[in-house]
C-alpha positions in Angstrom: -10.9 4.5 18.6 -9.6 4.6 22.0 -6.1 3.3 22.8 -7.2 1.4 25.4 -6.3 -1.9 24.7 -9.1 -3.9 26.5 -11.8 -1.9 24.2 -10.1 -2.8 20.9 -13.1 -2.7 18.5 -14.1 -2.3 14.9 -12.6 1.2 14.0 -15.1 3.9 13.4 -15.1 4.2 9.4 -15.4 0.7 9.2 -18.3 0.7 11.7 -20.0 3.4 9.4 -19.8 1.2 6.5 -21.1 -1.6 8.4 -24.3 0.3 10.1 -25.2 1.9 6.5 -25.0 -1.6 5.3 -27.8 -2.6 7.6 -31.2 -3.0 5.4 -33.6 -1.4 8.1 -33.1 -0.1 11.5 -34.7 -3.5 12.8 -31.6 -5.3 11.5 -29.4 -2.8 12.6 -28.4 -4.7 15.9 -28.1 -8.0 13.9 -25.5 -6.4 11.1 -23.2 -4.8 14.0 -23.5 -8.3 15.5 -22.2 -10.3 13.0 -19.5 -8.1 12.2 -18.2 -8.2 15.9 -18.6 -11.5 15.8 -16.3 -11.9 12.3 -13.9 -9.8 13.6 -13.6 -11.4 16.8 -12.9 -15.3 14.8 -10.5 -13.0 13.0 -9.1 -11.5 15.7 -8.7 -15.3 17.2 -7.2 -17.5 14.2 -4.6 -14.8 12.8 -2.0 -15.4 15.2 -1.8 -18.7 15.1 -2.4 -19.0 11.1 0.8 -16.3 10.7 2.9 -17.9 13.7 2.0 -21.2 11.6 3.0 -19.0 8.0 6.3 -18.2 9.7 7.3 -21.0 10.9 6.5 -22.4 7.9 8.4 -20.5 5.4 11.3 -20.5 7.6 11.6 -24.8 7.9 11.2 -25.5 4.4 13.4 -22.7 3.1 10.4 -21.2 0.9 11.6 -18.4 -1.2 14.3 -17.9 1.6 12.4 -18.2 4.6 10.9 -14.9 3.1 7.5 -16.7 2.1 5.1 -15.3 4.8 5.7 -11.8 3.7 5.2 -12.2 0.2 1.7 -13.7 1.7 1.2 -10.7 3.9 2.3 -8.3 0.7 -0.7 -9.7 -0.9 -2.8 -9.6 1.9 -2.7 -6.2 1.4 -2.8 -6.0 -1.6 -6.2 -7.7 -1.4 -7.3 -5.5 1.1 -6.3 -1.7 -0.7 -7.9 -3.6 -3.4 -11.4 -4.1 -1.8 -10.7 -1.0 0.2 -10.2 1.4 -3.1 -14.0 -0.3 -4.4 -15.8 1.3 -1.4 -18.1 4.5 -2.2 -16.4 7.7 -1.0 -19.7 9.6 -0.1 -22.5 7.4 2.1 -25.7 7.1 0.3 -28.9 8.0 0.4 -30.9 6.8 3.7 -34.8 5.8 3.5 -36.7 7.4 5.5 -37.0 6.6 9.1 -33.2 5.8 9.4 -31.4 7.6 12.1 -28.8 10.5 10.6 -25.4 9.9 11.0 -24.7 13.3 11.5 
């Protein structure tokens, strides 16, 4: 990934995942598509749902004002979780898919 910061994009192992996810080449451009597109509403409602977390946990005193990192801990969490569950080796393509390599 480049550092550029206008080209921040899907990082490149997750974009492997995501194109070897795609059920044909013909649905290829669709699968990359939604992806951006899921990223992106991600990319949009995260600051405002953990400016909201903070601010939150700090006015009602939850757990010491310490509440939106115990969410954020478990975000993780989640994520190493799903993260762990993905196949270390990519599998078999049919034929007529384009090589990775």
């Amino acid at each position: 990934m480049r550092a550029d910061p206008d080209h921040w994009d899907v990082p490149g192992a997750t974009l492997m995942y995501i194109s070897s996810a795609a059920p044909n080449k013909r649905s290829l451009g669709t699968t990359n598509g939604l992806a951006h597109a899921v990223a992106s509403v991600q990319r949009t409602i995260a600051p405002a749902v953990a400016d909201w977390l903070f601010a939150f946990s700090i006015e009602n005193n939850v757990l010491g004002g310490n509440f939106v990192y115990f969410v954020l801990l478990a975000l993780v969490c989640v994520a190493l979780y799903i993260a762990a569950k993905l196949p270390r080796n990519m599998w078999k393509r049919d034929v007529g898919w384009i090589p990775l390599t």
